[in-house]
TORDREN-238755 format. One record per residue (C-alpha): residue in three letters; residue number from 1; x, y, z. Coordinates in Angstrom, 1 decimal. Example, Ala and Ser with C-alpha at 12.3 -4.5 7.8 and 13.67 -1.06 7.14 Angstrom:
<r r="ALA" k="1" xx="12.3" yy="-4.5" zz="7.8"/>
<r r="SER" k="2" xx="13.7" yy="-1.1" zz="7.1"/>
% end
This chain:
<r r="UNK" k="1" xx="67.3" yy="65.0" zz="123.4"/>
<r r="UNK" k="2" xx="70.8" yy="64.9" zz="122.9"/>
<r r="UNK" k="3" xx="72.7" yy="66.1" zz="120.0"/>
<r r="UNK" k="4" xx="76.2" yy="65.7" zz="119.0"/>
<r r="UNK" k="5" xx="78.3" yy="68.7" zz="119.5"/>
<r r="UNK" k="6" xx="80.6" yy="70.7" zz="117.0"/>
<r r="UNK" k="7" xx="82.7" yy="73.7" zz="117.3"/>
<r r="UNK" k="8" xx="80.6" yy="76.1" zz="117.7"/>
<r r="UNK" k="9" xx="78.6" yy="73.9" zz="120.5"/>
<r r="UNK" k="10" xx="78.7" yy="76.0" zz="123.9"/>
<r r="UNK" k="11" xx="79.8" yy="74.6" zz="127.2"/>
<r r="UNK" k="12" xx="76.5" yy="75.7" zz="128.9"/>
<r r="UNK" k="13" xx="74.3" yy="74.1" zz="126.4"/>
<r r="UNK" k="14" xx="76.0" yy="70.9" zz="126.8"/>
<r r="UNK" k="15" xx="76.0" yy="70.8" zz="130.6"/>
<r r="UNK" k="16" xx="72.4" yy="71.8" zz="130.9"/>
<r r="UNK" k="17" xx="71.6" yy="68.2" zz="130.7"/>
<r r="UNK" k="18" xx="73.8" yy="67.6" zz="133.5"/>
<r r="UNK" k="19" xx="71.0" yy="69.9" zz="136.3"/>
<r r="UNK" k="20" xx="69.4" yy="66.1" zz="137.2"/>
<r r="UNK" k="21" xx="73.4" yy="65.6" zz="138.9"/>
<r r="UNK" k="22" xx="74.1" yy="68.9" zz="139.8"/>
<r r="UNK" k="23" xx="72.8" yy="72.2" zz="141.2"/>
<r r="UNK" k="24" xx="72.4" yy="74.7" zz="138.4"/>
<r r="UNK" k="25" xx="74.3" yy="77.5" zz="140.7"/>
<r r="UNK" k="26" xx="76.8" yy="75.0" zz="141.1"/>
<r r="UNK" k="27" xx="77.0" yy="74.6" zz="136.7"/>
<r r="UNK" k="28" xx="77.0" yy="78.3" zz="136.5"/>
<r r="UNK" k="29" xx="80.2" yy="78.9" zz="138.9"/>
<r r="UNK" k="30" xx="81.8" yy="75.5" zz="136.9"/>
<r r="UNK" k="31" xx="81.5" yy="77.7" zz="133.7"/>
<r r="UNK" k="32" xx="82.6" yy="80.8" zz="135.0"/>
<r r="UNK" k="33" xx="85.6" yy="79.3" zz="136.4"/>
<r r="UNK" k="34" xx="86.9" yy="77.5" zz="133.5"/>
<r r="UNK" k="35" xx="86.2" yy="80.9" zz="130.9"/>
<r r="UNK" k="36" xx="88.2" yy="83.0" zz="134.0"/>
<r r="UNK" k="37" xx="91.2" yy="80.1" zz="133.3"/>
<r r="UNK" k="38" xx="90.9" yy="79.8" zz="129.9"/>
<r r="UNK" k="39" xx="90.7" yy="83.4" zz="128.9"/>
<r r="UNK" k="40" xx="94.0" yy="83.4" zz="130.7"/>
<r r="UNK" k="41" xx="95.4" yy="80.7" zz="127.7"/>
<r r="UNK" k="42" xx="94.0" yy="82.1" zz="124.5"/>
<r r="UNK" k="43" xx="97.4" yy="81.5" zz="122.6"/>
<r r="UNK" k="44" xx="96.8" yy="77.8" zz="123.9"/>
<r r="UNK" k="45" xx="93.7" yy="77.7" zz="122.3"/>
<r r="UNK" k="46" xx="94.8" yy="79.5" zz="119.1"/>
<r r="UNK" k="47" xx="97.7" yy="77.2" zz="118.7"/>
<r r="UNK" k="48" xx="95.5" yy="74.2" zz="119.0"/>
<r r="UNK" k="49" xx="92.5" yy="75.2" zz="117.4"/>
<r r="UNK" k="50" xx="90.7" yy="74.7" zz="120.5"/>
<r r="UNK" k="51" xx="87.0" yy="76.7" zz="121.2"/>
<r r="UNK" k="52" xx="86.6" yy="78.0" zz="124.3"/>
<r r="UNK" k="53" xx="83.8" yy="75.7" zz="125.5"/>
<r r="UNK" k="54" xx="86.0" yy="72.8" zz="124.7"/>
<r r="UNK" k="55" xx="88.7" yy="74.3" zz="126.4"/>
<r r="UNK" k="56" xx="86.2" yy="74.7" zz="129.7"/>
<r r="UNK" k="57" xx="85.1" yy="70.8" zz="129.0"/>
<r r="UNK" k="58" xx="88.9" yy="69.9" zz="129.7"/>
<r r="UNK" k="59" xx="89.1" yy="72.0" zz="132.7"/>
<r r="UNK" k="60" xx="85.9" yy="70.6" zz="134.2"/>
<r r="UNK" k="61" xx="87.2" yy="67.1" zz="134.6"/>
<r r="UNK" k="62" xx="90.8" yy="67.8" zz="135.7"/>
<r r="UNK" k="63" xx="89.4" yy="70.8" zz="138.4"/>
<r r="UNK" k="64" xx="88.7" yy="69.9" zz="142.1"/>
<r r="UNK" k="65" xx="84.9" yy="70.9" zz="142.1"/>
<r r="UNK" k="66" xx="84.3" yy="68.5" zz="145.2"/>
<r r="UNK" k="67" xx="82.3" yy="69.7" zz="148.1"/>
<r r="UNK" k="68" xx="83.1" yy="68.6" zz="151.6"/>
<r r="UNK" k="69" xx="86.2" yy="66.4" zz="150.6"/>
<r r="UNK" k="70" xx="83.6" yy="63.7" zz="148.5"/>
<r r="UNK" k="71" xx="85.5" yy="63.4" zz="145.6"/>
<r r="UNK" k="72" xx="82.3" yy="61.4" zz="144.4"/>
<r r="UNK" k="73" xx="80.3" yy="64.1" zz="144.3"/>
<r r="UNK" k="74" xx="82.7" yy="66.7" zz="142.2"/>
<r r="UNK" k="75" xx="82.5" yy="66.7" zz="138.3"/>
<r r="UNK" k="76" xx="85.5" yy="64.4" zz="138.0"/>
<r r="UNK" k="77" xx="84.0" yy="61.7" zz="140.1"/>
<r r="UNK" k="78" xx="80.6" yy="61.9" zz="139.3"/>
<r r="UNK" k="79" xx="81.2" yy="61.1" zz="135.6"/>
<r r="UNK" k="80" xx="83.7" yy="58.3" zz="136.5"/>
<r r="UNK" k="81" xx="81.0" yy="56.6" zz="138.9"/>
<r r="UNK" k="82" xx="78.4" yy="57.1" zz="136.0"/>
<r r="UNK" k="83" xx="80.9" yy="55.5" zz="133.2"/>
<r r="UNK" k="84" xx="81.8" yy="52.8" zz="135.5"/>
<r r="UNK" k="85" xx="78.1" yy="52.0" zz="135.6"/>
<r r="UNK" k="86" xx="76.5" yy="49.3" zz="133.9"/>
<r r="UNK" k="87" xx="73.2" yy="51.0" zz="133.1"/>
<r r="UNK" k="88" xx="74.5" yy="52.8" zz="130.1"/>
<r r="UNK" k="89" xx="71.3" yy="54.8" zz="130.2"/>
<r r="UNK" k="90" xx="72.8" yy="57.5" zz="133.1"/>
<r r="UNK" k="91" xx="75.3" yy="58.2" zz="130.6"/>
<r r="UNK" k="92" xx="72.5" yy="60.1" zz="128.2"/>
<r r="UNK" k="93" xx="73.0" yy="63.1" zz="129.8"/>
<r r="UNK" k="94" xx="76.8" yy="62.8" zz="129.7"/>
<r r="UNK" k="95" xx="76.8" yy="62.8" zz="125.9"/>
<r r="UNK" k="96" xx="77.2" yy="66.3" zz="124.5"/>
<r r="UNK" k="97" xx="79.5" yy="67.1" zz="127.6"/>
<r r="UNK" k="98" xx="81.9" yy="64.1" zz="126.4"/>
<r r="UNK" k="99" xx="81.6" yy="64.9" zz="122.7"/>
<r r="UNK" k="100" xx="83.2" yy="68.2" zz="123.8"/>
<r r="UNK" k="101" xx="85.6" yy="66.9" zz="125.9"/>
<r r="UNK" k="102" xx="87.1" yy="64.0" zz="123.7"/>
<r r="UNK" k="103" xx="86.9" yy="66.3" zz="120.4"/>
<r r="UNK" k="104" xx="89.6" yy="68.8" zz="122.9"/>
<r r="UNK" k="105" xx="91.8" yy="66.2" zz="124.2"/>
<r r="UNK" k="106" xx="92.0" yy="64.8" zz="120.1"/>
<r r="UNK" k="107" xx="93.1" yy="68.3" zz="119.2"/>
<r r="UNK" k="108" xx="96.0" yy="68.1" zz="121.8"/>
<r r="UNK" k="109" xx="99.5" yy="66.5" zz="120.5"/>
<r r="UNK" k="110" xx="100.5" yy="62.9" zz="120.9"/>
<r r="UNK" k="111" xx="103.2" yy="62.7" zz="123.7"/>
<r r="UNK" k="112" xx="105.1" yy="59.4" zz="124.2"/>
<r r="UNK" k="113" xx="107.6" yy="58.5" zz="126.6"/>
<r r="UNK" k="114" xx="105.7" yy="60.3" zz="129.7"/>
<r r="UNK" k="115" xx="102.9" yy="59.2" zz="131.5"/>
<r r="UNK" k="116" xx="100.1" yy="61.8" zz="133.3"/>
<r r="UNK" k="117" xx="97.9" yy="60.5" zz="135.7"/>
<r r="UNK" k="118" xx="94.8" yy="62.9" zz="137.1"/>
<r r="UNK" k="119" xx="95.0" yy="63.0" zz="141.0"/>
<r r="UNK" k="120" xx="92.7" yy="64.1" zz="143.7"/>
% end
């Protein structure tokens, strides 16, 4: 069962879903990870009114969590691959991990005049 995610939704909750991709141990270090990172940019998250978790959800996709240099098989590429699928059905375990990621990246300002590209 998936359920949509509000602020109070926490990262781990919304990854556990994800343990059919990846290796719980693997989830656990992700999470630690991002709250050792975003702990460090708590007046980032204040000014934005960004939780924690979403903060982490952020991190996730941008981080290098590849093993072995397969890009395919880090966070990043594993959710590309899946929404680059036509079955939409793989995406069901995505959903409360994008809700919390897309809800973040609305709460960051609009820039125009730059573009940002994600790079492996």
């Amino acid at each position: 069962k998936h359920t949509h995610t509000n602020k109070n939704t926490d990262i781990a909750e919304a990854l556990k879903p994800l343990t059919s991709i990846f290796d719980q141990t693997d989830i656990d270090t992700y999470i630690r990870h991002g709250k050792e990172t975003v702990h460090q940019k708590q007046d980032f998250l204040v000014s934005y009114g960004m939780s924690e978790s979403e903060a982490i959800a952020i991190y996730l996709y941008t981080v290098n969590t590849f093993k072995n240099k397969d890009w395919t098989k880090s966070f990043f590429g594993e959710l590309n691959t899946t929404l680059a699928d036509r079955d939409r059905e793989k995406l069901l375990p995505w959903v409360s991990y994008l809700i919390l990621l897309l809800t973040a990246l609305s709460r960051l300002p609009t820039v125009t005049g730059i573009s940002v590209w994600r790079g492996i």
